[in-house]
SELO-262809 format. One record per residue (C-alpha): residue number from 1; residue in three letters; x negated, y negated, z negated. Coordinates in nm, 3 decimals. Example, Ala and Ser with C-alpha at 12.3 -4.5 7.8 and 13.67 -1.06 7.14 Angstrom:
REM residues 2
{1,ALA,{-1.230,0.450,-0.780}}
{2,SER,{-1.367,0.106,-0.714}}
This chain:
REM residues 135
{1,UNK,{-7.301,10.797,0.496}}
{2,UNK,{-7.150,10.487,0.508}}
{3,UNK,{-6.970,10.518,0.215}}
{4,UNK,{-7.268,10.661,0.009}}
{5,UNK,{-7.438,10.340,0.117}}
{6,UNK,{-7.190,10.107,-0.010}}
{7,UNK,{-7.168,10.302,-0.361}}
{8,UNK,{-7.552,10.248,-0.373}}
{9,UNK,{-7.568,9.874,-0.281}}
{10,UNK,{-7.806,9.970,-0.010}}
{11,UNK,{-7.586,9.801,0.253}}
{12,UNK,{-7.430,9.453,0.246}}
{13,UNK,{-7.216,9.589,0.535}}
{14,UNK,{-7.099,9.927,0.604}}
{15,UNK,{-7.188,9.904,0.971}}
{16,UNK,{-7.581,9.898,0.853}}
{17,UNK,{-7.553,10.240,0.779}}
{18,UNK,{-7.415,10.371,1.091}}
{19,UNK,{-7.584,10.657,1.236}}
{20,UNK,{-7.867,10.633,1.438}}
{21,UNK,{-7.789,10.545,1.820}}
{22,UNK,{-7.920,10.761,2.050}}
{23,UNK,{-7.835,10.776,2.460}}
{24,UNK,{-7.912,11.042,2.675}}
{25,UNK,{-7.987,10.840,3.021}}
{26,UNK,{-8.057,10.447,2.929}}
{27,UNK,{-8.291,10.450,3.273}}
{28,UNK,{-8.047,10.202,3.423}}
{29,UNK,{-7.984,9.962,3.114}}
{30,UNK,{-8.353,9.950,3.069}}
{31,UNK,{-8.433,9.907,3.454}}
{32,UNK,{-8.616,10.230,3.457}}
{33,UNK,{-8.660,10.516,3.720}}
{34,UNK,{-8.684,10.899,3.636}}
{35,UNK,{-8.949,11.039,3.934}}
{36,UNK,{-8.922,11.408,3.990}}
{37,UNK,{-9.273,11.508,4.155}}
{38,UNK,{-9.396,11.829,4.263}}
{39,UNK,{-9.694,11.937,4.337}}
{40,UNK,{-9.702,12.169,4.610}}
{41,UNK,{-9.961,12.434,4.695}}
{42,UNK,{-10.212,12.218,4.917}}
{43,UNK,{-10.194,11.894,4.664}}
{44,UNK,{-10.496,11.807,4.596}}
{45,UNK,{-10.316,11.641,4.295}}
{46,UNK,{-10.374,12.032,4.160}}
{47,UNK,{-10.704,12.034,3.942}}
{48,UNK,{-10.629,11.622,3.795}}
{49,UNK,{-10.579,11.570,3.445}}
{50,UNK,{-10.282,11.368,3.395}}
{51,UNK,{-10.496,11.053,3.259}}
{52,UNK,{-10.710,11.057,3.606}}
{53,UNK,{-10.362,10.979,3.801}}
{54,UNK,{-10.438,10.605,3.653}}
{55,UNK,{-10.063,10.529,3.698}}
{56,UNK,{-9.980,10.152,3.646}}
{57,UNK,{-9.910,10.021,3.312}}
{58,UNK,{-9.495,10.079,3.269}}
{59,UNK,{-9.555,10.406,3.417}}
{60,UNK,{-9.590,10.797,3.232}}
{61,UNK,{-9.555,11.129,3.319}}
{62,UNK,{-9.331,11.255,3.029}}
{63,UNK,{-9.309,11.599,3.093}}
{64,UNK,{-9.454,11.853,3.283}}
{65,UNK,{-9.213,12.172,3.430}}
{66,UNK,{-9.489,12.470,3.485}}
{67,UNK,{-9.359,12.808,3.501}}
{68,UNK,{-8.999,12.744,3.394}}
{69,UNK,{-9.146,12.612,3.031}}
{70,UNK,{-9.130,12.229,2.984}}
{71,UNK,{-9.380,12.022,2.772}}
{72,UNK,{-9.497,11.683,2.701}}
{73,UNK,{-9.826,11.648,2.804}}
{74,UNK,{-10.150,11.491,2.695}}
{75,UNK,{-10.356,11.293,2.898}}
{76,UNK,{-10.607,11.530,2.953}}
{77,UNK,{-10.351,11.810,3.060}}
{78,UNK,{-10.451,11.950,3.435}}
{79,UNK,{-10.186,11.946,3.659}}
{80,UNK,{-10.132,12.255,3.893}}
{81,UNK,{-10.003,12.400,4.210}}
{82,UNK,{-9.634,12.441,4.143}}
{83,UNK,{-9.602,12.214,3.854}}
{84,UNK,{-9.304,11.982,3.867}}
{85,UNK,{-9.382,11.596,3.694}}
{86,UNK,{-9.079,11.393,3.529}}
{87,UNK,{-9.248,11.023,3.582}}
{88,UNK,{-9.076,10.714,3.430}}
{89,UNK,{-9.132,10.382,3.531}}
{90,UNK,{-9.000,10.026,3.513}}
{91,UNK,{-8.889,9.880,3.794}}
{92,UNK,{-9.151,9.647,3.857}}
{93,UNK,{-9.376,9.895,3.901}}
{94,UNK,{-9.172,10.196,4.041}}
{95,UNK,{-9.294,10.175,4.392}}
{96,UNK,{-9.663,10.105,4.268}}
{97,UNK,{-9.631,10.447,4.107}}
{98,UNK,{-9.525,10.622,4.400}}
{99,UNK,{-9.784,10.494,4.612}}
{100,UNK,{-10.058,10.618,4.356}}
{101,UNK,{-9.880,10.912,4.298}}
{102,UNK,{-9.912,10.993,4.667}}
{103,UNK,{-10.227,10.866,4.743}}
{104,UNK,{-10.361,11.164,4.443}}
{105,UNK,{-10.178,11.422,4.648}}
{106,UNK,{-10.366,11.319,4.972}}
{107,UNK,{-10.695,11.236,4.838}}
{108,UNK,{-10.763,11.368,4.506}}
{109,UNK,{-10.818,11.188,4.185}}
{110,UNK,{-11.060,10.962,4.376}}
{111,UNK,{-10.796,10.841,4.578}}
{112,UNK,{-10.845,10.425,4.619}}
{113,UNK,{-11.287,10.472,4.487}}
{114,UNK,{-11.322,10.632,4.875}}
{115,UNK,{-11.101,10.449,5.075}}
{116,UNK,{-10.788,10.657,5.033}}
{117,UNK,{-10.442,10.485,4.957}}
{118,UNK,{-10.331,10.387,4.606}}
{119,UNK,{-10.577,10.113,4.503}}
{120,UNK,{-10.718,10.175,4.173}}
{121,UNK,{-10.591,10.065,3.809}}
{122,UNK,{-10.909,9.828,3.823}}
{123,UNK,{-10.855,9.690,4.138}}
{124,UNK,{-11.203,9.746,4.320}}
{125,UNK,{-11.335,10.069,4.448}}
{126,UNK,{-11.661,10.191,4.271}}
{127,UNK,{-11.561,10.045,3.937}}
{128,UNK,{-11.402,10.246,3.596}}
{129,UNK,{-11.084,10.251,3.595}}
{130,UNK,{-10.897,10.232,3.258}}
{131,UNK,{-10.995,10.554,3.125}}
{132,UNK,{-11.354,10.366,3.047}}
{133,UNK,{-11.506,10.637,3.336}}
{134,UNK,{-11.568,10.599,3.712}}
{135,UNK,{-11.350,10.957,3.773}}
């Protein structure tokens, strides 16, 4: 392609047309963390749409394993029992993650409006979170 480019004057330099670069793994040049969650049979993470885990901003579930068939989900995909998460997230917030991550498992998608661990998105039990809702 690079020559193509040249012979069409789309390029002042040949290196401009160099193919697209694409890694498989950046996680560690970007600072980023691949969590593998699973939700085992008495989560109560089972039943939660993935936008109700209110993970910190820097934080997504990017795909869901369920039944040995991978997709991407949407934020109002319901998690269930057996269901394995792929979560990225930046450093700064990696451990955030994790706690809230837990604190759904324990408590529900609740967790942090009744008392349970994982504070919510907003900061104050009893108020919406970031979804616009109270949960």
């Amino acid at each position: 392609l690079p020559w193509v480019a040249n012979k069409l004057n789309i390029a002042e330099d040949p290196a401009d047309a160099d193919d697209l670069g694409i890694e498989s793994a950046p996680l560690e040049r970007l600072r980023g963390h691949l969590l593998s969650v699973a939700v085992p049979a008495k989560s109560k993470m089972h039943g939660v749409e993935v936008g109700e885990l209110r993970l910190p901003a820097g934080a997504a579930v990017t795909l869901v394993v369920r039944e040995n068939q991978s997709f991407v989900p949407s934020p109002a995909t319901v998690l269930r029992r057996g269901d394995e998460l792929l979560v990225v997230a930046t450093d700064p917030v990696r451990d955030r993650a994790e706690e809230r991550l837990r604190a759904v498992a324990e408590g529900g998608k609740l967790a942090g409006w009744l008392g349970t661990g994982g504070s919510a998105a907003s900061g104050t039990p009893g108020t919406p979170g970031p979804q616009g809702g109270s949960a």
